[in-house]
N, C-alpha and C positions, 0 to 999 in steps of 0.2 A: 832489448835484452842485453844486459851485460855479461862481458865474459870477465872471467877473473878466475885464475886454478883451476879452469874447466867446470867448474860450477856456475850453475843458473839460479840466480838469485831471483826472487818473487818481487814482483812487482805493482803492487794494488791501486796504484794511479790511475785512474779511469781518464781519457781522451774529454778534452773539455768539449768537444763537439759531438763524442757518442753521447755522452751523458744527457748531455742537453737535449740534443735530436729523440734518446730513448726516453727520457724522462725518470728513470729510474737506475738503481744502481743493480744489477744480477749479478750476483755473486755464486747461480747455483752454477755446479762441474756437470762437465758434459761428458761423455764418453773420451774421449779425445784426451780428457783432462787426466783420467786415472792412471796409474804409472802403468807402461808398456802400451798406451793407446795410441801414442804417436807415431811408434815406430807403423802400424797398421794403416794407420789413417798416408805414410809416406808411402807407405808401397801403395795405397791406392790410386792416391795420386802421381805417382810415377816420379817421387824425388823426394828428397830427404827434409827441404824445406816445406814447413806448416803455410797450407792452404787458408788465412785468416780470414778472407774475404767469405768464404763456403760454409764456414762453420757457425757461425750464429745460425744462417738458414738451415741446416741439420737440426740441431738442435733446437729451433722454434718449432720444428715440426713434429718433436721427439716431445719437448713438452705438451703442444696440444692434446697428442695424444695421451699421453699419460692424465692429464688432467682430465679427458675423456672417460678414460678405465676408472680414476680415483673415483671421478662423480658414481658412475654405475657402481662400484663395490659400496660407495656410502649408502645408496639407496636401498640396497640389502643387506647393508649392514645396520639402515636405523630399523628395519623390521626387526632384526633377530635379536639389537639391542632393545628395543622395546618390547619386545616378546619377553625377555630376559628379565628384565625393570617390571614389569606386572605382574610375572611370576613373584618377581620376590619380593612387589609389593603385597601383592596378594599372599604367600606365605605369612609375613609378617602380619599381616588383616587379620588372615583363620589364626595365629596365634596368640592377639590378642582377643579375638572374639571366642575363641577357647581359654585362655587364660582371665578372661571377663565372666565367664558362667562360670568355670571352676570357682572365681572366689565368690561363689554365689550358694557355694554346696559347703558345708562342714569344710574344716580343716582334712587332709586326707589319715592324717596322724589320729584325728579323732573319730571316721567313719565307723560306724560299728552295724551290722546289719537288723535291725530292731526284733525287739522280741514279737513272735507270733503272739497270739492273744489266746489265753487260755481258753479250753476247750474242757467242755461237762459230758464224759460220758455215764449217759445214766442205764445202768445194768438191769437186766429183769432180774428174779428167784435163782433164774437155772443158768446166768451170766451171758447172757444172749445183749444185744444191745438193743434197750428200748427207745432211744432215741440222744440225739446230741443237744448241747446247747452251748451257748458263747455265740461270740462274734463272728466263726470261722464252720461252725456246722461238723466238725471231725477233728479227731487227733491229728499227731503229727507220725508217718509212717517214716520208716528205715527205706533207702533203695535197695534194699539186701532183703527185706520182704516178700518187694514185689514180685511176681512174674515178670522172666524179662522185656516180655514181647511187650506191657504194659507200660512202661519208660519210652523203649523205641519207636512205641505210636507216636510220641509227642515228636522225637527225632526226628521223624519219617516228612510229616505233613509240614514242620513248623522251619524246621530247619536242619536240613539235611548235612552240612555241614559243619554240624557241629563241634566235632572233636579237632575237627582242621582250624579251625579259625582260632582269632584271638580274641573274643569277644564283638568284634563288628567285622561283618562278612564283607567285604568289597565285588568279591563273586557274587555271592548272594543279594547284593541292591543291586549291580549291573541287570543278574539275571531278572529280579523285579522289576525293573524298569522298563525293560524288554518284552517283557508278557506282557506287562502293560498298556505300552503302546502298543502292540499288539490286536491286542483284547480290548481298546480306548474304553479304555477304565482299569479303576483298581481293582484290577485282577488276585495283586499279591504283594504281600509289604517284605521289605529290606530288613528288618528288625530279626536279632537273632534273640534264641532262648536267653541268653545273656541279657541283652536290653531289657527285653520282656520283663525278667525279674527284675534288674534294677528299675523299670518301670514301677513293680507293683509295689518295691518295698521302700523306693525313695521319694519317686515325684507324683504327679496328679498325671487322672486321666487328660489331659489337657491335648493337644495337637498342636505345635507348634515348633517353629526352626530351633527355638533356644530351647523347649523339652527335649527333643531331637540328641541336641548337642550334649545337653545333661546327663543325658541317656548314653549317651557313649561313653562320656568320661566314667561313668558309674560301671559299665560295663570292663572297661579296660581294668579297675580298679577290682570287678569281683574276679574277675581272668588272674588277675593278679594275688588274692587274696586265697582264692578257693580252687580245689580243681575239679574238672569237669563234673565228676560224679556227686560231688558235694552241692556242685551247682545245679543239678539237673535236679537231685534231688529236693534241694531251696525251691527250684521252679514248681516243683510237682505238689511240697504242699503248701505254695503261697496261693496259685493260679485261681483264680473263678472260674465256675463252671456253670452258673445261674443258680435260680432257686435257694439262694442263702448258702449255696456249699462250696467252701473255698478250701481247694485244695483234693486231690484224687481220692481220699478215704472218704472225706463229707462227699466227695459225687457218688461214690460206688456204693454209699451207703442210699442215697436220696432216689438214685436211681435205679438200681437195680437192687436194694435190700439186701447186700451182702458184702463184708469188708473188701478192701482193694485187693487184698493178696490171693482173692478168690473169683475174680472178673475172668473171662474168656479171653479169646482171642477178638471175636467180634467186638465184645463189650470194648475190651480195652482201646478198639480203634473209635467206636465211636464217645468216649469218653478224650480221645485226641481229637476229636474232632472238633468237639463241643466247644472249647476255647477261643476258637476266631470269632465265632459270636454266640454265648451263651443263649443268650433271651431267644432268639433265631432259631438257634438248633436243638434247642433244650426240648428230649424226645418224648417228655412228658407234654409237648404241649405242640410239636411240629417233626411227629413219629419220619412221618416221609422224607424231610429234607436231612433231621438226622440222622438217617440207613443213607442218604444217600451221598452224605459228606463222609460216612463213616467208610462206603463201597471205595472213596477218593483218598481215604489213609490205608488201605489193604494195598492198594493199587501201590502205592509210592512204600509200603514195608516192603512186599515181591520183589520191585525192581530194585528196591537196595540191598536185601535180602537177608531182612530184617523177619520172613515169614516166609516157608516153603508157597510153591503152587497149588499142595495138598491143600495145605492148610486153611491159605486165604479160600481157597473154592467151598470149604465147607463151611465158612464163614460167611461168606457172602452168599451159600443157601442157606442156613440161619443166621438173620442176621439178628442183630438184637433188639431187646423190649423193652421200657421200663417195668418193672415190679408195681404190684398193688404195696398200698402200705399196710405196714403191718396191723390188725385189730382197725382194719380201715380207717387207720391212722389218727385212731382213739386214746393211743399210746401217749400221744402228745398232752394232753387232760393229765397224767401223772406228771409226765415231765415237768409240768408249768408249775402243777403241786409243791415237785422235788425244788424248781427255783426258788420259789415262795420258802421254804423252810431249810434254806441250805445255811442260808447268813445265821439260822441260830446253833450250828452245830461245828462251822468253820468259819476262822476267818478270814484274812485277805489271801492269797493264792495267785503264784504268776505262772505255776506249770500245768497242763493236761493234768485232770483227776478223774477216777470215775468215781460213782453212787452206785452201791448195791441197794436194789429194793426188793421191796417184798410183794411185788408185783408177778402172779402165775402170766407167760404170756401166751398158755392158749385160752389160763379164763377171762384174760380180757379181750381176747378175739370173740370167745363164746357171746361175753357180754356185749360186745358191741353188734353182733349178729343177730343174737334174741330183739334188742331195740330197735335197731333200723330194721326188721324184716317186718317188726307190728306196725313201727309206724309207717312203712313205706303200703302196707298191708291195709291198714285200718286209719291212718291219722286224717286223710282225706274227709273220708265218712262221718269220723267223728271230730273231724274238726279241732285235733289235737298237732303241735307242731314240733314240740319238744321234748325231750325226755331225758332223765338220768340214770344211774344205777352205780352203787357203790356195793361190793361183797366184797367182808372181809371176815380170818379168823377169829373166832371168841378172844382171843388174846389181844386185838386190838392191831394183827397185821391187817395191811389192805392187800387185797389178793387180786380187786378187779377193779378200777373208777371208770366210769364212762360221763363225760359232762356235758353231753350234748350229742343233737345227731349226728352231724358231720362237723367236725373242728376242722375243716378248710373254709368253712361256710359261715363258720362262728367261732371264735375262740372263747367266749365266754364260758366258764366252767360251772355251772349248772349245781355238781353235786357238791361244791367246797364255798362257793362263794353267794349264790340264788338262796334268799331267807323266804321260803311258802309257807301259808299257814298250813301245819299237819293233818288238820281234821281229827278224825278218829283215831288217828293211829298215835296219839297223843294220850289217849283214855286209860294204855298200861301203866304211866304216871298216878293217873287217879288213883286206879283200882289199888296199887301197890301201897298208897297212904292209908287208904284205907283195911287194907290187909294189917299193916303195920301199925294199925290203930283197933285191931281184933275182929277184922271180916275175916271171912272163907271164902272157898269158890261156892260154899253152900248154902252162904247169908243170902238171905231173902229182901228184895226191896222190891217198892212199888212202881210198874209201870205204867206213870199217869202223868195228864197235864198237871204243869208244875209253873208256876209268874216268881218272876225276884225280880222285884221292882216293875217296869214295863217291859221287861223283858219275859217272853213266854217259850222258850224252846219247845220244839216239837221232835217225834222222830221224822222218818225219812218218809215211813210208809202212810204218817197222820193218824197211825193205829196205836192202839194200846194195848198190852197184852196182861196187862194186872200184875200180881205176885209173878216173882221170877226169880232166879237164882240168879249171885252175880256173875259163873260160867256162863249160863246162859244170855245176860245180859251183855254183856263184853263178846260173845260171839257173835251175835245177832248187832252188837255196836246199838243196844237202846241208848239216846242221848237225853233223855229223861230220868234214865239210873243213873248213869255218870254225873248229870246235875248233881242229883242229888248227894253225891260219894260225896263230888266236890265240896257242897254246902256245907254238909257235918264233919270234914275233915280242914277245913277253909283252905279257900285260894291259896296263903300264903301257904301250906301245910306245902300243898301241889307243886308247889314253882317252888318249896327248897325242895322236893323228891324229886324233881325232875332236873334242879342242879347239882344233887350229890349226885348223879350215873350220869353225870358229863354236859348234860345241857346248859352251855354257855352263852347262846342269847339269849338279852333279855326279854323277861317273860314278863307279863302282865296280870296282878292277884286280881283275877276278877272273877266272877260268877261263869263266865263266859271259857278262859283256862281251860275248863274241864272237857270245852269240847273242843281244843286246838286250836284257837285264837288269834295266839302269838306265833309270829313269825320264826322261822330256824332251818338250818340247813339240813339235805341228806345227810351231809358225815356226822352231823351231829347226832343224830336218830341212829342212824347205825352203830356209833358206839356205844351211846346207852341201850341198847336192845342185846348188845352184848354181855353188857351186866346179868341181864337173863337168861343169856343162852352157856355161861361158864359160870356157873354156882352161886353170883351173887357179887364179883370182883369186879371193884370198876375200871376199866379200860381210858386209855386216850389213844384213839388211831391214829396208827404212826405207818410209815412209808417206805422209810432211810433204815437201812442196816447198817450201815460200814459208807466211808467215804474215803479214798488211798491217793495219796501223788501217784504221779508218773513212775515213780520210781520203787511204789509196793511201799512207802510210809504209811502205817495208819494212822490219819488223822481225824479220824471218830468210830467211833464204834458201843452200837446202842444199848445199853444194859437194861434190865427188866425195872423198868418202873410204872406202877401204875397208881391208880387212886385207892390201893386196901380194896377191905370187903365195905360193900354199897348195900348189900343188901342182908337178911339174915337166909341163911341158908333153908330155913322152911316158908318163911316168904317167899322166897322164889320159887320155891318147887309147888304153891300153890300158885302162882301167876303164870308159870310155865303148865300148868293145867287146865287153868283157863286160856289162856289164848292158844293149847293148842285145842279146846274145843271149835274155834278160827277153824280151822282145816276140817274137823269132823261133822258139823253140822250150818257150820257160819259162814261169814261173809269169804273165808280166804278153801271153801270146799274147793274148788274149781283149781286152785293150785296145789291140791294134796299129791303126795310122790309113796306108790305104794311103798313099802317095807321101810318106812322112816318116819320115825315120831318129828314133827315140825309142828311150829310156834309162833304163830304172829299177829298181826292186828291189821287190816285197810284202813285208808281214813279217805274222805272227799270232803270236800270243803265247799261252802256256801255257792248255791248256784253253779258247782259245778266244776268250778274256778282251776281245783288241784285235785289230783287223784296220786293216793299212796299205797301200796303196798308193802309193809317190814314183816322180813320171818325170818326165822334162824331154824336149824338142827344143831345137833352138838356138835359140828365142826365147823359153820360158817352160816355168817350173818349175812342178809342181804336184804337193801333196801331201796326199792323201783320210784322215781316221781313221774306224771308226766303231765305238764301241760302247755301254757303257752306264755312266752317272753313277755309280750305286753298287757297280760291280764286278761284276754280274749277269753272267753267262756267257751267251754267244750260242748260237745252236743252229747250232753250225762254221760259221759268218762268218770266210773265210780272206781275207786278202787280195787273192789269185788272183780273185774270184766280187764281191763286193757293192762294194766301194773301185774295182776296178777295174774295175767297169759305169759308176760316178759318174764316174772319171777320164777313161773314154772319151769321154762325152755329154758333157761338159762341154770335153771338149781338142777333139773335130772340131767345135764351136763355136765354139772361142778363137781356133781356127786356120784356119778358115773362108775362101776367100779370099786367105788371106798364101803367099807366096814360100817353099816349104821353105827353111831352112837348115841346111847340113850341121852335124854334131857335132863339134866339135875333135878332130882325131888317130883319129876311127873309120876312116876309107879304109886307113888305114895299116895296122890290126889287126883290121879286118874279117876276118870266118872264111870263105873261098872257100870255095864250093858242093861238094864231093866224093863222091863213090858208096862209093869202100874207101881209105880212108887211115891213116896212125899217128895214133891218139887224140893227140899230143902228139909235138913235137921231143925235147921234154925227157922224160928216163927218171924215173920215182914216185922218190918220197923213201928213202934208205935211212934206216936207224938216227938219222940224224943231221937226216933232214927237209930245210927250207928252212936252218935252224940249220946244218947239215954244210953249206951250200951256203956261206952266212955264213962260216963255219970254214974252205971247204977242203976239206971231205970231198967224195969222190965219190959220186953217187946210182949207187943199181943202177940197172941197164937196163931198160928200162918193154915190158913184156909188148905184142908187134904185138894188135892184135886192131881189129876192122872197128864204123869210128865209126858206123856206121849202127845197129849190136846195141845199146848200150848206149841209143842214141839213141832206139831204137822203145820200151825197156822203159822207158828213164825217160819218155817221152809216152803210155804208158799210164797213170800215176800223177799226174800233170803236173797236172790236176785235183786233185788230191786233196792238191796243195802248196800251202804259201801262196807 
């Protein structure tokens, strides 16, 4: 070491024999080395001169150790660097693998949450609701509606934490998870009402990590978009509740038959219940487990205290039921009606509308009551399975349709769509031509075997009763007289009188016609039977009143249209005299309703087949069928006996109450009461018939004989006609 000025100059010269011997050059500082170590290390050693020989050895032993410590701290330091490294590899993974499904979803700028699908509420008379239609089973309701305990059911069971989170619960899956294993099983899922809806309005039912994932993003973005109460209420009318009803107004209506804003307490909890699994808990089909998932949301309102203890207690002792359907859900038959004729009276549509109709809904409960109580009564026996009924006002409203016995059992609609031959009750068309071609109810024809061609109709009873009036004939349903109407007024005369009063299938000009041949529906008979029962004007039965938006626009509304006058007003007041001889002595005795002039005709049809029943008063038409879907033959189901049991119970119902009104032009050609009088003014047809009357020709003289004779024989048999 050099002296010079009293400085110590550095000297980096390594010993060619250290060097050598160590192999390496060490250049690191030792304690010793750092300024003021020297003076320390002198006083150790007991003198002011450095110890050089001692110091490597210190210092070899200072590094070991150190290199000892370094090792140890590296070893826990690659854990917490690699805890660190997978962290925020893993960050960046979940950020692509979230940034991978979001460009899998809409642009977020162009998200928009889809339109619900419109809903058909279709209105009774008195604005009741007879039933929903669309894709969604109900309107869309306000949360300002509802009752509030109704919302907070869903809160309670579904997720409790709703208003705290941001759309995905992190407490809320911990807490799932936890039950779970638990409970080793899926006890309970992490999904908030948030997911839930972006579940139902964006993605598929599907199960998987990427719906999952979808499901969140979608979630963060309605948190984002909407607030809680908007969202709650999006949930409330997107949700399923099974049975085709989506959304809380379609459940409260499917299940309990009353709007949502009018549910209980119980109800409301088990309409929260219903959601975790519809088809499951749907209490129309699994009563027990739905009380008992619903006793599991009273449970979870109390303890959040969303429902007093009063409360829940007297709920869970009644708990809830579902509702019968209304008119035992006969209601349905119009509605399907109302679909079929909606496209001709509005067009396209993308909001909630309802249809006013002109549907009474206790007389379609009445009508559906009268039916299934005969057939569940009598169809057995007699081997009948089906049945209809259409009543409506003279004016051509429908007040009652029934299309069948049970429409859960069958939707086919019987009384609008089913073409049966009418039998008899087809032969007020005859009589009417022939009226209109100068018969009476007084004209006299022959009742006798009759051939046209190889054709030889007979009546029912195989009896004959000679001269008879055509009152009398059309009461009694001779098909030997109406032949004959037929013949001299011809087929074709028939089938156009029977489509100027509304009969629009086609008919068949045949010899045959006159005794109901051709196939056609209930509603089509009932509206032509209404031409009879309102002075002669012909009707088209209609259904719809009014049709409004969401928003009270009217977008139809029906004006009085019908087909004119059909008939001449003494015309009908003479056919309205004869068929209501029907009631007084004929085939339809058995359904007469004291203190009311009624009008109608039976018919049954070959072997059996159909049986009908049509009558009117002056305020309502109605016309009964019943027999079997695939042609099955009845065990003699006449229309006289099972139609016209149903038409009775079902009219001293309708008519209940109401103001008789008389029948157009019956007073006039009413049959006065007599003990021995001439069967008829007018003398039986000669050679030439009604046709010779047509022509010119004269009738022979009509044989005196005592209207009582003929009277007593044909009400021996009277039963045994349709």
């Amino acid at each position: 070491m050099a002296k010079g000025r009293g400085r110590i100059e550095p000297n980096f010269d390594v010993p060619e024999g250290r060097a050598r011997d160590r192999g390496e050059l060490d250049l690191r500082l030792t304690r010793e080395d750092r300024p003021g170590a020297g003076d320390g290390v002198a006083k150790r050693s007991g003198g002011g001169a450095r110890q050089p020989n001692k110091a490597p050895a210190r210092t070899t032993g200072r590094a070991k150790a150190s290199g000892r410590g370094r090792r140890r701290r590296s070893w826990l330091g690659r854990i917490v660097y690699g805890c660190v490294v997978l962290g925020l590899w893993g960050v960046i993974g979940l950020a692509g693998l979230i940034a991978y499904h979001a460009s899998q979803l809409p642009p977020i700028d162009q998200l928009a949450v889809p339109k619900r699908p419109p809903n058909i509420a279709i209105l009774a008379s008195d604005g009741s609701l007879l039933a929903n239609r669309g894709e969604t089973g109900g309107r869309v309701v306000s949360i300002k509606e509802l009752p509030p305990y109704l919302p907070r059911a869903f809160v309670a069971i579904e997720d409790r934490r709703f208003y705290q989170h941001f759309g995905v619960d992190p407490v809320g899956i911990m807490r799932a998870i936890g039950q779970n294993l638990t409970r080793r099983g899926v006890a309970q899922g992490g999904s908030t009402l948030t997911q839930q809806l972006a579940k139902n309005l964006f993605l598929t039912p599907e199960r998987s990590a990427s719906r999952k994932i979808q499901e969140a993003i979608l979630a963060l973005w309605l948190e984002h978009k909407y607030t809680k109460d908007e969202i709650l209420e999006l949930y409330l009318n997107r949700v399923y509740f099974g049975a085709g009803a989506y959304g809380v107004e379609a459940a409260a209506q499917r299940y309990f038959g009353k709007p949502a804003k009018e549910v209980s307490l119980a109800q409301a909890a088990m309409l929260g219940g219903l959601v975790q699994a519809p088809s499951r808990l749907a209490p129309n089909r699994n009563l027990p487990a739905a009380q008992a998932r619903a006793a599991q949301v009273l449970a979870a309102m109390q303890e959040l205290g969303f429902a007093s203890g009063q409360d829940v207690k007297v709920a869970l002792a009644q708990p809830a039921k579902p509702a019968n359907a209304r008119g035992g859900g006969s209601a349905n038959y119009v509605a399907d009606l109302v679909m079929d004729v909606l496209d001709d009276y509005v067009g396209k549509f993308d909001t909630d509308i309802t249809v006013q109709t002109t549907v009474d809904p206790s007389l379609q409960a009445a009508a559906e009551k009268a039916l299934t109580d005969e057939l569940n009564a009598k169809g057995t026996r007699y081997n009948v399975s089906q049945g209809a009924l259409v009543s409506m006002r003279p004016d051509g409203a429908i007040r009652a349709l029934i299309g069948g016995r049970d429409y859960a059992q069958s939707q086919f609609n019987r009384a609008t769509t089913a073409k049966r031959q009418p039998g008899s009750s087809f032969k007020p068309f005859v009589y009417l031509a022939a009226v209109e071609h100068g018969a009476t109810p007084d004209t006299v024809r022959e009742d006798a075997p009759i051939r046209i061609g190889n054709w030889a109709p007979e009546n029912y009873s195989h009896r004959y009763e000679g001269p008879v009036t055509l009152r009398t004939a059309l009461a009694q349903s001779l098909n030997t007289v109406a032949v004959r109407l037929g013949q001299e007024v011809g087929p074709k005369t028939v089938v156009q009188t029977a489509q100027r009063l509304g009969i629009t299938s086609p008919l068949q000009a045949n010899g045959s016609i006159a005794l109901g041949t051709s196939e056609v529906t209930l509603l089509e008979m009932v509206g032509a039977y209404g031409a009879f029962a309102n002075g002669g004007i012909g009707v088209i039965p209609y259904v719809v009143t009014a049709v409004k938006s969401q928003d009270g626009k009217v977008l139809y509304k029906r004006s009085d249209n019908g087909l004119g006058r059909v008939i001449d007003a003494n015309a009908d007041g003479m056919m309205n005299a004869m068929m209501h001889e029907t009631f007084v002595s004929g085939t339809g005795k058995k359904a007469d309703i004291p203190g009311w002039d009624l009008a109608g005709k039976s018919g049954t049809t070959q072997d059996y087949r159909d049986a009908w029943f049509m009558g009117f008063s002056g305020s309502l038409v109605t016309g009964v069928w019943l027999g079997n879907d695939d042609g099955e033959l009845t065990k003699k189901v006449t229309g006289g006996n099972l139609p016209a049991e149903i038409w009775k119970t079902y009219m001293t119902q309708a008519l209940k109450g109401q103001t008789p009104v008389p029948l157009p032009g019956l007073n006039r050609w009413r049959r006065q009461p007599e003990t021995t009088a001439s069967v008829a003014s007018a003398a039986p047809a000669g050679p030439g018939g009604l046709l010779g009357q047509i022509l010119g020709e004269p009738e022979a003289p009509a044989p005196r004989i005592r209207a009582t004779t003929p009277g007593l024989r044909l009400k021996a048999t009277a039963s045994r006609r349709d």
